[in-house]
N, C-alpha and C positions, 0 to 999 in steps of 0.2 A: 103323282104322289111321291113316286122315289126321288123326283129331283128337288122337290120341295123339302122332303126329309134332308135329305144331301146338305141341302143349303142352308139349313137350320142347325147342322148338326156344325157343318164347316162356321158359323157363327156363333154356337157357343162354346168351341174351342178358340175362335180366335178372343172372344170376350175373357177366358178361361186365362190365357197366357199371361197376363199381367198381373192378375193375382196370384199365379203359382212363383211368377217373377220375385216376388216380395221376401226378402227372408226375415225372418222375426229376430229383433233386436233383443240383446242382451244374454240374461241364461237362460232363455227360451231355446236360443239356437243351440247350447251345451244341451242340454234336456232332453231335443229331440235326435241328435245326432248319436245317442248313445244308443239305444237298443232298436232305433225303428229301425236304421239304415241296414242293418245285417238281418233284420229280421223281412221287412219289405224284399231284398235283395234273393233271400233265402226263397219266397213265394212265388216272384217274378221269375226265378228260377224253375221253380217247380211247375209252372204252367209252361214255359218253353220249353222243358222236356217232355211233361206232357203231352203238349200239342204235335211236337216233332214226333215223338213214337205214334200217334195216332197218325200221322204225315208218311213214317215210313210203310206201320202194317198197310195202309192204301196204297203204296206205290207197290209193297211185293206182292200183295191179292191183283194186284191188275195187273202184275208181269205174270205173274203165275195163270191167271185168265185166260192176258194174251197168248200166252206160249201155249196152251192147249188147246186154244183156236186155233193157231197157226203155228203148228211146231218146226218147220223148215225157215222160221224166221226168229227160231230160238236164239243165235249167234246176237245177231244186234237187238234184239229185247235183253237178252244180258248184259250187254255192256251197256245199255241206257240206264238199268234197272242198278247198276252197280253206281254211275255217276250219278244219278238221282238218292241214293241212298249216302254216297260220298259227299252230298252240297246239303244233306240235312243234317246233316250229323256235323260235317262244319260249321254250320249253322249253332247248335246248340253247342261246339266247343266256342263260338264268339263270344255266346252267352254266357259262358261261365268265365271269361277273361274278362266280362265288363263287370262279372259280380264281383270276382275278384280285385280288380280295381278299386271297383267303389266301395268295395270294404275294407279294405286294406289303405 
């Protein structure tokens, strides 16, 4: 069942790409490029930090877990729990240089 989804799904993306390919001739493309692009930009935004804050409380609830499971293996559950909090959060600073891009 999951790979028939899979493969359903990996097909109406590929069917999907050639019509996002298409850009709209004339002042259609003035039209749209005014308010959607920073506003779109603004949203996609805001689910990436979203998501990443939800991405970090998980990783510090389960350093924090771990470490009272096993407190003599405090030392490297911190420094995992630091690089894992370091690669989300750069994460969502990429995010915001591609908003910034594309809006600017």
């Amino acid at each position: 069942m999951r790979k028939t989804l899979f493969v359903l799904f990996m097909l109406l993306m590929l069917f999907a790409m050639p019509a996002l390919a298409q850009t709209p001739g004339g002042d259609a493309a003035a039209a749209a490029k005014g308010w959607a692009v920073p506003i779109a930009a603004g949203i996609g935004f805001g689910i990436a930090v979203g998501l990443a804050a939800l991405g970090q409380g998980r990783v510090a609830a389960s350093a924090c877990e771990s470490m009272a499971r096993n407190p003599a293996g405090r030392a490297g559950i911190q420094l995992f729990l630091i690089f894992g909090l370091a690669f989300i959060e750069s994460l969502v600073l990429f995010a915001f240089v591609i908003v910034f891009i594309k809006v600017v």
